[in-house]
N, C-alpha and C positions, 0 to 999 in steps of 0.2 A: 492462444486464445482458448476459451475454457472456463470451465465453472470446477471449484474447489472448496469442501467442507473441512476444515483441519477442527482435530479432535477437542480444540479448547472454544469453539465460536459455534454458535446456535443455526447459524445460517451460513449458506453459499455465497463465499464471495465468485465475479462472475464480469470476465475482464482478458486482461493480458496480464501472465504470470511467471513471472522464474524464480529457479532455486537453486542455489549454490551449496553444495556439501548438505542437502534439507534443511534448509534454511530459506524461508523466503526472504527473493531481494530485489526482487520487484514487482509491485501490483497497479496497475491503473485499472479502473471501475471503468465497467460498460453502459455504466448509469448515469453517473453524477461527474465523472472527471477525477475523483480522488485517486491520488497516487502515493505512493510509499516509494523511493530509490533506496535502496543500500540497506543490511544485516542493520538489525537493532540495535542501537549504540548509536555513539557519538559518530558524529558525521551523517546519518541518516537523513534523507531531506523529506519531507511530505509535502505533499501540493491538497489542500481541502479549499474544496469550495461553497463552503456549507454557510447561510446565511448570505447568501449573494453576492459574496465578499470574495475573492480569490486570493489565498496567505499561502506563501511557499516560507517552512521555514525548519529547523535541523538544532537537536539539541548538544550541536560542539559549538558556541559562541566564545 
């Protein structure tokens, strides 16, 4: 748990965080519920809950 500025994003994400080889691979928001599982790529799943809607969804279909 923890707050983290990485060199490419404007603001502090601010949550629960891990990293594997410096790689984040996992994030859940202390805000909103957004979460990110798994290195960038295929297979990756995000959980947004933006729009009052909750969509879990991962670009290896």
């Amino acid at each position: 748990m923890g707050a983290v500025k990485e060199a490419n994003q404007s603001q502090k994400d601010v949550g629960l965080l891990g990293y594997h080889k410096g790689q984040r691979t996992l994030y859940l928001s202390a805000y909103n519920g957004y979460g990110i599982f798994g290195k960038n790529g295929p297979g990756q799943i995000i959980l947004d809950p933006t729009n009052n809607n909750a969509m879990i969804y991962s670009n290896n279909f």
